[in-house]
C-alpha positions in Angstrom: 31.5 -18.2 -32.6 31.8 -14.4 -33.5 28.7 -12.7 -31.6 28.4 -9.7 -34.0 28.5 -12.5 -37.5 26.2 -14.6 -35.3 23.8 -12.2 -34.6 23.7 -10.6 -38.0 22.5 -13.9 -39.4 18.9 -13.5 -37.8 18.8 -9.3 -37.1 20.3 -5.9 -37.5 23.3 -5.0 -35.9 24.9 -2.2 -34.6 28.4 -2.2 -33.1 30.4 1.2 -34.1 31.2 2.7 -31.1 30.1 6.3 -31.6 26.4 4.4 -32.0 27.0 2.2 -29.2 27.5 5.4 -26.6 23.8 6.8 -28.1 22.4 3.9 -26.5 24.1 4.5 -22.9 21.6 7.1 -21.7 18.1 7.6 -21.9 16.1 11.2 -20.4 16.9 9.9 -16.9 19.8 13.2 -15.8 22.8 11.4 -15.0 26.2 13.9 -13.5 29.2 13.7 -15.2 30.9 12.1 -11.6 28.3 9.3 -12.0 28.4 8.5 -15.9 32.0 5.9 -15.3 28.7 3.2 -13.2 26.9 2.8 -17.1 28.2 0.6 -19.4 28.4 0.4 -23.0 26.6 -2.0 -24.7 29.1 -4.8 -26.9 26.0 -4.9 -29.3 23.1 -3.6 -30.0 20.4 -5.7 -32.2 17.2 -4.9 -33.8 14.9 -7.5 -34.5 12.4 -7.5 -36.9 9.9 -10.5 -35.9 9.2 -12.5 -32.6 11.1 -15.3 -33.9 13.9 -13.1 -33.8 13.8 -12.1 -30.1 13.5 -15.8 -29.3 17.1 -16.6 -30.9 18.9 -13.4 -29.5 17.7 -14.9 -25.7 19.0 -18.3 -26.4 22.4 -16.6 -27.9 22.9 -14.6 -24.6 21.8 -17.4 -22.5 24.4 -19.4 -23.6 27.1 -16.8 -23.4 25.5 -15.2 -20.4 24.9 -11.6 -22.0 23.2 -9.8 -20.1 19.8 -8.0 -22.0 18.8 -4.9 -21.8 15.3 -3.5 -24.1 15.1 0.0 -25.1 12.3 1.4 -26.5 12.4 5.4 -27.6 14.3 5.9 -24.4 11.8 8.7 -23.6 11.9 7.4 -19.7 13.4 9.7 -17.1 14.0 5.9 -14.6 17.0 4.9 -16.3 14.8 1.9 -17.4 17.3 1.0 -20.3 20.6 2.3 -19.2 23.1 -0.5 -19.5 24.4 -1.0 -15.5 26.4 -4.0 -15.9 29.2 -5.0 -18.7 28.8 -7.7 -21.4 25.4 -6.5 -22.1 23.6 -6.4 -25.6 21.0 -3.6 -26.0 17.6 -5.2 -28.2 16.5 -2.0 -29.8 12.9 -2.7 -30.6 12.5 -0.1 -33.6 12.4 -2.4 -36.3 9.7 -4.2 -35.0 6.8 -1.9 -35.6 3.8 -3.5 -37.1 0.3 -3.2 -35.8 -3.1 -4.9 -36.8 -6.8 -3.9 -35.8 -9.2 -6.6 -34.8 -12.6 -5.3 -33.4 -12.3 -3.2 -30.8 -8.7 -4.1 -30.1 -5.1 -3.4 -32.2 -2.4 -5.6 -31.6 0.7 -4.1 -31.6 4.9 -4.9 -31.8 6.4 -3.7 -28.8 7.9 -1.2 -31.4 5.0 0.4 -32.9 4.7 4.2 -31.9 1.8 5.0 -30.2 0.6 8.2 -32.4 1.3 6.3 -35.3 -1.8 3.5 -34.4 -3.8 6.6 -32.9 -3.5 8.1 -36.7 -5.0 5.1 -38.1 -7.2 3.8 -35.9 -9.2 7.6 -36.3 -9.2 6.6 -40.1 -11.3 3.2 -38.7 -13.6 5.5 -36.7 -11.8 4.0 -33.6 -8.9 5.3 -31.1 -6.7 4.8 -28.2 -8.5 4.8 -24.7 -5.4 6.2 -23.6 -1.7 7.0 -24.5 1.3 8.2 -23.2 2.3 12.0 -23.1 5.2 11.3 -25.5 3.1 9.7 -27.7 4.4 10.9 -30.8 8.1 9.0 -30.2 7.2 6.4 -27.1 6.7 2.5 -28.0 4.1 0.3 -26.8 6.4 -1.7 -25.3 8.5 0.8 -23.5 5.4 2.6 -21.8 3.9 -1.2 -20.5 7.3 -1.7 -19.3 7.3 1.5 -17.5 3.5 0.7 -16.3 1.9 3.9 -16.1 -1.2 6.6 -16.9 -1.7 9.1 -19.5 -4.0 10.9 -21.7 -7.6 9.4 -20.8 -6.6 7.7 -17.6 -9.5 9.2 -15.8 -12.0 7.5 -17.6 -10.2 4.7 -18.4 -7.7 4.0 -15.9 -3.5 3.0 -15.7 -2.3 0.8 -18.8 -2.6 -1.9 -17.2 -6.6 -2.0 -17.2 -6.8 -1.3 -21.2 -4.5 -4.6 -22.3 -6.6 -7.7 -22.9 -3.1 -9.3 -22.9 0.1 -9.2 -24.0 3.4 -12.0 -25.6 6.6 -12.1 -23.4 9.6 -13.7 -24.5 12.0 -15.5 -21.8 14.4 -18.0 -22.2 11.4 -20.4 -22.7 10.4 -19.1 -25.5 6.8 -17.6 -26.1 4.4 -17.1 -24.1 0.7 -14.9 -23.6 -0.2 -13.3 -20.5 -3.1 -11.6 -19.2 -5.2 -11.2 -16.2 -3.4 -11.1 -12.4 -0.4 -12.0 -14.6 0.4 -9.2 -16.5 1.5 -7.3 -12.9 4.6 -9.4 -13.3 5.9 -7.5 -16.4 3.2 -4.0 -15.9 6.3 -1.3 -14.8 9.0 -4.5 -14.6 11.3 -2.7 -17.2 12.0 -5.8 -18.8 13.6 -7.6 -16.0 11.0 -10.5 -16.3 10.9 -10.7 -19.6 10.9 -8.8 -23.5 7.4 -7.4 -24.6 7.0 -8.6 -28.2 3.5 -7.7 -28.6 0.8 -6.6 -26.8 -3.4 -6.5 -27.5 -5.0 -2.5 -26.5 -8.3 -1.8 -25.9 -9.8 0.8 -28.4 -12.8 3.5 -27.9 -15.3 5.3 -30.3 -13.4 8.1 -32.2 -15.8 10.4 -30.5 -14.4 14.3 -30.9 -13.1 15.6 -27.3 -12.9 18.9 -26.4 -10.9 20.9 -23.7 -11.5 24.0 -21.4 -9.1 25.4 -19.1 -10.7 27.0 -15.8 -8.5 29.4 -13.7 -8.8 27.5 -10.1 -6.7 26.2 -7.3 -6.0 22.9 -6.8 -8.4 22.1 -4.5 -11.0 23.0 -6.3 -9.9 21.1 -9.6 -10.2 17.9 -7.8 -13.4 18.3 -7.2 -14.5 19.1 -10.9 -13.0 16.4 -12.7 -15.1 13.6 -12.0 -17.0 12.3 -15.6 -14.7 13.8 -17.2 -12.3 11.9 -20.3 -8.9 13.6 -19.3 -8.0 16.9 -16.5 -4.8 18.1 -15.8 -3.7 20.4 -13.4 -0.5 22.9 -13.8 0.3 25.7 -11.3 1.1 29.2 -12.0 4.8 28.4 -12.1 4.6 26.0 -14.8 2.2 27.6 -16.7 4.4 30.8 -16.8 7.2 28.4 -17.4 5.5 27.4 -20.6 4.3 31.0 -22.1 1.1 30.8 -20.8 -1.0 32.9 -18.4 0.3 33.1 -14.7 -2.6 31.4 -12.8 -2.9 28.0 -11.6 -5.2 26.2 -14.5 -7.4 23.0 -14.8 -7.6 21.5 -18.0 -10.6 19.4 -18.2 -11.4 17.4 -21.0 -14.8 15.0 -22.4 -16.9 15.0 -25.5 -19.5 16.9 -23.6 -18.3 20.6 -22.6 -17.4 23.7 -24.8 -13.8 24.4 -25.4 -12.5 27.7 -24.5 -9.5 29.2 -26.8 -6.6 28.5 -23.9 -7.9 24.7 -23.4 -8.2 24.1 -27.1 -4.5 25.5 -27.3 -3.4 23.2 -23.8 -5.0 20.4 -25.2 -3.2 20.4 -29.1 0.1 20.6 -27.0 -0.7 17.4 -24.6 1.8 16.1 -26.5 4.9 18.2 -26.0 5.0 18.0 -22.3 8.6 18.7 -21.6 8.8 22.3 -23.9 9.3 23.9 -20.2 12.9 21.9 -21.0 13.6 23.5 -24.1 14.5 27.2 -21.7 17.3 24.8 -20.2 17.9 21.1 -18.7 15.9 20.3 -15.8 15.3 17.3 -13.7 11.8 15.7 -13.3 10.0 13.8 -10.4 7.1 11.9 -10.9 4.8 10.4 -7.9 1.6 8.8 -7.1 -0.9 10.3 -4.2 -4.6 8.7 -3.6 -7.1 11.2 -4.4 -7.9 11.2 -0.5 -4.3 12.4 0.1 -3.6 14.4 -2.9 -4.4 17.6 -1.6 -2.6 17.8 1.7 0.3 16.7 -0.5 0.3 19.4 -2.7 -0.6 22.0 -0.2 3.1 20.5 1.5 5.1 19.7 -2.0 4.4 22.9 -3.6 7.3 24.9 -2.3 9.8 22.2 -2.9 9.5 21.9 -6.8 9.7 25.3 -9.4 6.2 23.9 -11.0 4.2 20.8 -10.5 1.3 19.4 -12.8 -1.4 16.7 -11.8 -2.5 14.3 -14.3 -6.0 12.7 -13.1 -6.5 9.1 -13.3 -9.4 7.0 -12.5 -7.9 5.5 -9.1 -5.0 8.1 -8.4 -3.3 11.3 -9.2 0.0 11.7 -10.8 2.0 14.8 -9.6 5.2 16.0 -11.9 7.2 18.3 -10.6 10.3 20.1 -12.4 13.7 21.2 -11.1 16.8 23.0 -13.0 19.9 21.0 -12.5 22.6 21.0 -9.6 22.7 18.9 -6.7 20.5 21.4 -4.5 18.1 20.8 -7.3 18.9 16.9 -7.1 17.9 17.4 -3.3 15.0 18.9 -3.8 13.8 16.1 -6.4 14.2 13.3 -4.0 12.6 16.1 -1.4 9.2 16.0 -3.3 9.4 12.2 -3.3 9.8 12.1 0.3 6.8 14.3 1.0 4.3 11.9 -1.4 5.6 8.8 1.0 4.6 11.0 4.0 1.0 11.3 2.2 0.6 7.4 1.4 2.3 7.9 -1.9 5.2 6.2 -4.2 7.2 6.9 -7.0 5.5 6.9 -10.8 8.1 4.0 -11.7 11.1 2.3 -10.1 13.4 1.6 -12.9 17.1 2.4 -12.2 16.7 5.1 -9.4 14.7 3.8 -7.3 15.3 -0.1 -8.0 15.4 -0.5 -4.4 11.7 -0.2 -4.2 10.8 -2.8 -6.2 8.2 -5.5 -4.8 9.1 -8.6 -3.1 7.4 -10.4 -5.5 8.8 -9.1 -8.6 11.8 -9.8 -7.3 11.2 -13.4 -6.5 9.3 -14.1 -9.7 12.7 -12.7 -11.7 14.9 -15.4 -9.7 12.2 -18.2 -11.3 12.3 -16.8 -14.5 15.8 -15.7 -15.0 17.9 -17.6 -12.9 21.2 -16.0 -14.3 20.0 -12.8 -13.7 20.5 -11.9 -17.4 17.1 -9.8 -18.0 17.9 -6.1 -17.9 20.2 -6.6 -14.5 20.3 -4.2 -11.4 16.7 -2.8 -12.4 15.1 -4.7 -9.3 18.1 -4.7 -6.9 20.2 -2.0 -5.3 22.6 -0.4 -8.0 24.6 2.3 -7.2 22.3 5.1 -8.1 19.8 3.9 -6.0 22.2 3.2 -3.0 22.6 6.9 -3.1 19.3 8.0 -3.4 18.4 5.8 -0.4 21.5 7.1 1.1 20.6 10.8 0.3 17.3 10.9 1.6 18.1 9.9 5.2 19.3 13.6 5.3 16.0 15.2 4.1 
């Protein structure tokens, strides 16, 4: 059986090889020394219905290809870098419809978050929250990530605004929700392929933004109540044209906007433009809120700017870096410092597989016995050998 003709009888396929490097990377900086550990992909398929999905798993179960999902690759983890060879990339893109029912949609794992904001707004309805990179980031690729976002202070991490979700494995179909949905929440894939997932929706209610010139321990303190509050130094906000003091954003349906929040708040959804002045590298971590200031207080020198996004059970600090291996360093530094204060890393992905739960890991081995789901993701892989490696010398 040719695996391109057998494949193109139930999906899309792409196999030139200019289009099959595209989809070695995703945001996640990799050096040039590194770049010979990620593989290209013999295929990559885009299928268009669930039924789909189901077939390409039983094709690469019985050739034992490995799987690897990719979103809009938006992730800086590595989360759908190829890491092993024989591998066929399931490019979710074509697989983009959405449906509203109540005060839910139900979405394809490739429907583009802005794209259901837009029309649930013409329903009167909208997202409770969304990623940052809305405008090009999947529904399944952020639930894969696990994470929090715009309107995570009200409403919490993605995982408490799903009322469930469909995974595909090589058993076929199946819907999850509850305790479950922990097994796939921030799994990357390596449990099983998103196909469609059911989001909680809010009133289309108008929210406004005001930016107050305070330091960050003060902003903690004044976000509470509030629909969405970010925090960004003076050294981003210079970074990004703005004025040089450290700024709160804070953001609900019931406070004034002032003409710098209004202007913060249209742009939540370019949050790399810092970038577009040169490459940089990004860390993301996770303090509690009782820990969040001592980290910052510590973390603060280590990064060239650092923004908090608020959530209703954490805070998510994001630090940026120019490129280098000092920089590199310094990046893994920042991490170090949130374990110190009782925090982790945003997500685990490829970098840091090598913190991925016990469970997870033993749940895969049930589920995907041939370790075919999205491989090296929950295990050591070489780029997370030498982050673990790297940091003993912090």
């Amino acid at each position: 059986m040719n695996l391109q003709t057998g494949f193109s009888k139930l999906t899309k396929v792409e196999a030139h090889p200019e289009v099959l490097e595209i989809y070695r990377y995703d945001f996640s900086f990799i050096p040039k020394i590194l770049s010979g550990f990620v593989k290209k992909p013999l295929l990559v398929v885009q299928p268009s219905k669930v039924e789909d999905l189901i077939r390409i798993l039983e094709i690469c179960e019985r050739f034992e290809l490995s799987i690897v999902p990719r979103g809009s690759a938006t992730s800086a983890y590595g989360g759908c870098v190829p890491l092993k060879e024989n591998c066929v990339v399931v490019d979710f893109k074509r697989m983009s419809n959405f449906e509203f029912r109540d005060d839910c949609v139900v979405a394809e794992s490739g429907a583009i978050w802005m794209e259901i904001e837009r029309e649930a707004n013409r329903l009167g309805k909208a997202l409770r929250i969304y990623p940052t990179s809305a405008l090009v980031s999947t529904v399944g690729g952020w639930i894969a990530q696990g994470g929090h976002g715009v309107g995570s202070l009200r409403y919490g991490g993605i995982e408490n605004n799903l009322e469930w979700i469909e995974v595909v494995d090589f058993k076929g179909l199946r819907v999850v929700k509850g305790s479950e949905l922990r097994r796939y929440i921030g799994a990357f894939g390596t449990t099983g392929l998103i196909a469609r997932a059911c989001i909680k929706l809010r009133e289309n209610r108008e929210i406004k933004a005001r930016a107050i010139d305070c330091k960050f321990s003060d902003a903690i303190l004044m976000v509470e109540g509030a629909y969405h509050a970010n925090f960004k130094d003076s050294k981003l906000m210079q970074m990004e044209g703005y004025q040089t003091q450290d700024t709160l954003m804070l953001c609900s349906e019931n406070i004034e906007s002032n003409e710098l929040g209004a202007e913060i708040w249209t742009k939540r959804l370019t949050p790399l433009r810092s970038a577009s002045k040169g490459k940089r590298i990004f860390s993301e971590v996770v303090l509690p809120y009782e820990r969040a200031v001592d980290f910052y207080e510590n973390a603060k020198r280590v990064a060239d700017g650092i923004e908090a996004i608020f959530s209703r059970d954490c805070v998510v600090f994001l630090a940026s870096f120019t490129t280098g291996c000092r920089e590199m360093l310094k990046s893994l530094k920042f991490v170090k410092i949130a374990e110190k204060f009782g925090g982790n890393v945003y997500a685990t992905g490829m970098l840091f597989s090598h913190k991925s739960s016990k469970e997870l890991r033993d749940f895969k081995r049930k589920v995907d016995p041939k370790g075919l789901l999205n491989p090296k993701k929950l295990e050591p892989n070489v780029f997370s050998r030498i982050i673990r490696t790297l940091r003993i010398f912090l």
